[in-house]
N, C-alpha and C positions, 0 to 999 in steps of 0.2 A: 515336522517341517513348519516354516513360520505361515502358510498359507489355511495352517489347521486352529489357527486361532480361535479363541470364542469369542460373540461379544458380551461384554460384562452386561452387568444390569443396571450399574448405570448408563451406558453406552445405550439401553434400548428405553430405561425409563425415563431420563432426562435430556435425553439429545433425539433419540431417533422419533419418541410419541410425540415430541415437542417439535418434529422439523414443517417445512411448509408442507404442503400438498397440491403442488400444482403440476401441470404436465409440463414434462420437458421436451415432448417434439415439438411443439407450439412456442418452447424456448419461455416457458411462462414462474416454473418451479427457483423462488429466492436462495433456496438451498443450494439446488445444483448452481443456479449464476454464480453461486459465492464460492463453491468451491471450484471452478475454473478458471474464476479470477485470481482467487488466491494462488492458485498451484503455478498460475501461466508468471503470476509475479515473485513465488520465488524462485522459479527456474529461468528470468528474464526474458520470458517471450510475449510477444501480443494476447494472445486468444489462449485457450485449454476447451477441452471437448471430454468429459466423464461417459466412459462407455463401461461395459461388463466387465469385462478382462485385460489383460496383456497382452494376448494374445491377437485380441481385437485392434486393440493401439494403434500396435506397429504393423497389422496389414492395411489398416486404413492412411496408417504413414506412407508407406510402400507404394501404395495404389491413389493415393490423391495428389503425390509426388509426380503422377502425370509420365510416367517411364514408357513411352513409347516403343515397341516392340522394332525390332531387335533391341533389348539390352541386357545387359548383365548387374548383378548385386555382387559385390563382394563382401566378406562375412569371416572370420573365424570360425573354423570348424566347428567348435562346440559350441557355437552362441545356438539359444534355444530359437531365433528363427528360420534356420537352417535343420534343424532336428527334431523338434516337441512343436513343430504348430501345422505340420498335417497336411505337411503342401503348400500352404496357403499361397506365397510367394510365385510358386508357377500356377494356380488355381485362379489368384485375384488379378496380379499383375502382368500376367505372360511373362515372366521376365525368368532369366537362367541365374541360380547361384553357382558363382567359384568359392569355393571353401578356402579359406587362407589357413595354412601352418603355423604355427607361433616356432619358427627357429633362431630372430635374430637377440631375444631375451629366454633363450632356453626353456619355453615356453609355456612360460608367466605370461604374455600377452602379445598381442602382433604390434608391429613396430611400422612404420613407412618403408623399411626394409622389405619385410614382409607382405605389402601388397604391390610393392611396384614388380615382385615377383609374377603378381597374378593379374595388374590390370591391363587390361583392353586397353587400345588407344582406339581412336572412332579415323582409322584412315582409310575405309572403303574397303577395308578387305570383306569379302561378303562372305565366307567362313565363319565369321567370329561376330559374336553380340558385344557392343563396348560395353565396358565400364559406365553406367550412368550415377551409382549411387554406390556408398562404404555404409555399412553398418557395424557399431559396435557394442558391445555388450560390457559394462560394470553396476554390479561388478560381474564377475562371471566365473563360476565355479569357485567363489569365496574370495577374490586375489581384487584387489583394485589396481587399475589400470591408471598409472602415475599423469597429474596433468600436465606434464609437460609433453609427454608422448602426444595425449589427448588433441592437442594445441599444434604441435606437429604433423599431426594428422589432417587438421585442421587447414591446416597451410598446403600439406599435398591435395586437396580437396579443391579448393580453391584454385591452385596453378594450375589444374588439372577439368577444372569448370565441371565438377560432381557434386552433387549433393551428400550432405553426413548427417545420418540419423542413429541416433541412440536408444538400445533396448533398457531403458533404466530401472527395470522392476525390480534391481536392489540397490541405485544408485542413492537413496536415501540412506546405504549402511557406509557407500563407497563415499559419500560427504563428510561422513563423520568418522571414519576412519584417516580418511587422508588429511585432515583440520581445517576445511576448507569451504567457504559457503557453497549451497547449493547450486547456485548461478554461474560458479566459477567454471563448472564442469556441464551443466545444460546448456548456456549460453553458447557455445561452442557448435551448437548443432542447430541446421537447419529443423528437424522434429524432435521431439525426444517424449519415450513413452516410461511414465510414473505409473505404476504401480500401486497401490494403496491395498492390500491385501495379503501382500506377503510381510515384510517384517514390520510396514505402518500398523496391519490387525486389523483394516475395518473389515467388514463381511464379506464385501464383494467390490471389485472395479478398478479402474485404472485411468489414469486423465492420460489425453496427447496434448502438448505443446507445440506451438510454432506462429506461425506468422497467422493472420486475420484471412490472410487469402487460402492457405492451407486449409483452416480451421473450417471453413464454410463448404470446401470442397468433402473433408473428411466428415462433415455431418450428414451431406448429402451422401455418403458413399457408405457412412452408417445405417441407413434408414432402408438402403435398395441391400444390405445383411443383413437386414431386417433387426438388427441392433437399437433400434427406434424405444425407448421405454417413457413407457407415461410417468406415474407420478413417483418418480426416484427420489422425492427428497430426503425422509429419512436414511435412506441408503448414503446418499450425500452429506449429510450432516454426518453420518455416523467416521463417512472416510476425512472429514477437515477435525473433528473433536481427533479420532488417531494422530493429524498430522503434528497439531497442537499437544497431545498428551503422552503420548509413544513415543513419536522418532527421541524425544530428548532421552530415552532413557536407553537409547542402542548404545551408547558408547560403553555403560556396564553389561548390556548383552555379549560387547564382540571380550570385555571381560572375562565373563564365565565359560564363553567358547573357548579362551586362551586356556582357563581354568580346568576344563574339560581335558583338552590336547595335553596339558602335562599331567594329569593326574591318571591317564590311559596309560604313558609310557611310561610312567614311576613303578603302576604294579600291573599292568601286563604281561612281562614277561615274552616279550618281543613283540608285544602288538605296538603296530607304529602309524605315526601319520603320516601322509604321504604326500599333501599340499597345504603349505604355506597358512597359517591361520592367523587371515589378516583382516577378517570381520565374525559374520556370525556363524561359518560351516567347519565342520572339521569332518575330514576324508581318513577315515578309518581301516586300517588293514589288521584282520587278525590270525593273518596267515602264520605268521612265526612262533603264535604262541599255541598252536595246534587247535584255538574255537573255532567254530565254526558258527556264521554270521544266526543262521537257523536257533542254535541252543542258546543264544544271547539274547534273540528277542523273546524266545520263549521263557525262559529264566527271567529275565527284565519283569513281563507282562504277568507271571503268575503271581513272582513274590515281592514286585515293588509297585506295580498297577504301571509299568509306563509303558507306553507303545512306540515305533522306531517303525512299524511300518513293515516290517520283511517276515510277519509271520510263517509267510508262503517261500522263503529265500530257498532258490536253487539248492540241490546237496552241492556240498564244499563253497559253496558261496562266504567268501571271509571281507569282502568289501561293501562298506555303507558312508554312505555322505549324511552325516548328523548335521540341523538345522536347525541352532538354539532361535526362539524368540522370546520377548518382555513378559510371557506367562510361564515360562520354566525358571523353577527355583532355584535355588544355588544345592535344595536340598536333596530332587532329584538329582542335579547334576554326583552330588557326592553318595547318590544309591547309586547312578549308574556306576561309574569308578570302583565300587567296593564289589558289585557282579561281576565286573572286568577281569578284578584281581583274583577275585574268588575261585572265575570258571579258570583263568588262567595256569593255577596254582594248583589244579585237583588237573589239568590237560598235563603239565609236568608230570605230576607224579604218576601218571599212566601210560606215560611215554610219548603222547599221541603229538609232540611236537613235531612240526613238520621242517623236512628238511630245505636247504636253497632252491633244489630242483623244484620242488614240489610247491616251493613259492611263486617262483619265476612262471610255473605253466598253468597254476592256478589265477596267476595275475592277464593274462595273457587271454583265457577264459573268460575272464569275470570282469575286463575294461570297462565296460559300460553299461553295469548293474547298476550302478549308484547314481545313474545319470536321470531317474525318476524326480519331475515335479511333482 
């Protein structure tokens, strides 16, 4: 996964030994200044705020967004602040999520269709929490979310006097996928939270974006998480040297991912993909060709050294969400492919391929094994 990055040596011997040292709750550390101005400028907003995680970002979004109880978030079901951040949403903000369906783009992504299905209007009905806020996620489970939807959404936002915040923790792959500056698609949102740890590679963190008034509120709302860190500089420095050195080289990441997805299906032997690969994930099913997810990591990790994470996978577990980043070679990629074919080809000749049914209810099963950050 790209959040298993290392940092290099030079990453810690000429940028991180070499960063400032000052404290950042004091607002004192030149490292962190620099890189929240830089991130806040190329995502076109006023201010940035460098905290831990992602995780942290978008509940400090959430909650300095000032949602006044009764409300409602609405969210795509699978966006990670809805599933992977542990409550947060009803823990920090009081506030209720409606999960929105992805049905009116066959569910690639939600549409204005798709939330005027689920929003609240604020008419006194006391039943119901309004709609105060849309959240969106790109990219989100590998798919970029086209900007004009973004932009339309944008527009129901506004008729509708909500605020729109972006989970962006891989909108730096969704920029350069779709060929389009960065600001094209932050600017569009009231907060939007960056990431720098998943496929940027610095160690650790993530900046928020948004306006000078948010940013002041979300420090303060930092500090009472106890998120407050003193001398982060080289931490910082390490995530602006990635933004400058890395993001440029994602475009032949989502590359070798494309690389990846057809050289599974050449000698698999019915192993297929399953979603769209249109940056650096590919969605793995190795139900048809009889592997089982279990003998492929272990295979992988004895006799090529790579790891995939599922040493411990369920029995009959045959789905994995693969996450290239800028430290994986072109060269594992073409050891994985050749185990692929290999386990596939000795599953043939044993018969052990399984049949539709056996796909269908193993699929059915195993929906949301792959959904590990």
């Amino acid at each position: 996964m790209d959040p298993l990055t290392k940092p290099t040596d030079e990453m810690i011997k000429e940028v991180m030994l070499n960063a400032s040292r000052g404290d950042d709750v004091y607002e004192e550390d030149e490292a962190v200044r620099s890189l929240e101005h830089h991130v806040a400028q190329l995502a076109g907003h006023e201010a940035g705020l460098f905290c831990a995680s992602g995780t942290m970002t978008n509940q400090l979004a959430f909650k300095a967004s000032l949602l006044t109880p009764p409300a409602s978030i609405l969210c795509d079901r699978r966006s990670h602040v809805y599933r992977y951040e542990a409550g947060g949403l009803a823990s920090h903000s009081q506030t209720t999520v409606y999960p929105v369906q992805a049905i009116a783009n066959k569910g690639h992504h939600i549409t204005v269709q798709d939330l005027e299905r689920e929003f609240v209007v604020d008419d006194s009905d006391v039943h119901m929490a309004p709609t105060r806020l849309i959240s969106l996620e790109n990219t989100l489970d590998g798919t970029v979310m086209p900007l004009q939807e973004v932009r339309a959404i944008r527009r129901f936002a506004n008729e509708n006097k909500v605020r729109l915040h972006l989970d962006g923790a891989r909108i730096w792959n969704a920029a350069i996928a779709a060929g389009c500056d960065l600001k094209d698609y932050t600017q569009e949102f009231d907060s939007a939270s960056l990431c720098v740890s998943k496929g940027i590679g610095a160690p650790i963190g993530s900046v928020l974006v948004g306006d000078k008034g948010l940013i002041k509120k979300a420090r303060h709302f930092r500090k009472m998480f106890g998120g407050g860190w003193r001398q982060a500089g080289g931490l910082a420095a390490a995530a602006h040297w990635c933004i400058d050195n890395v993001w440029p080289t994602m475009k032949e990441t989502h590359g070798l991912a494309r690389y990846l997805a057809e050289g599974i299906e050449r000698v698999g032997m019915g192993a297929s993909i399953y979603q769209p690969v249109e940056s650096n994930m590919v969605f793995l099913d190795l139900a048809r060709s009889g592997v089982l997810l279990r003998d492929l990591s272990k295979t992988l990790l004895r006799e090529k050294g790579i790891r995939i994470g599922n040493e411990d996978a369920a029995e009959g577990q045959t789905q994995v969400r693969l996450v290239l980043h800028w430290q994986i070679s072109r060269k594992a990629v073409d050891d994985f492919i050749e185990v692929v074919g290999v386990l596939a080809e000795a599953s043939t000749r044993e018969g052990r391929v399984s049949s539709g049914n056996d796909v269908e209810n193993n699929n059915k099963k195993q929906q949301s094994v792959y959904g590990r950050r």
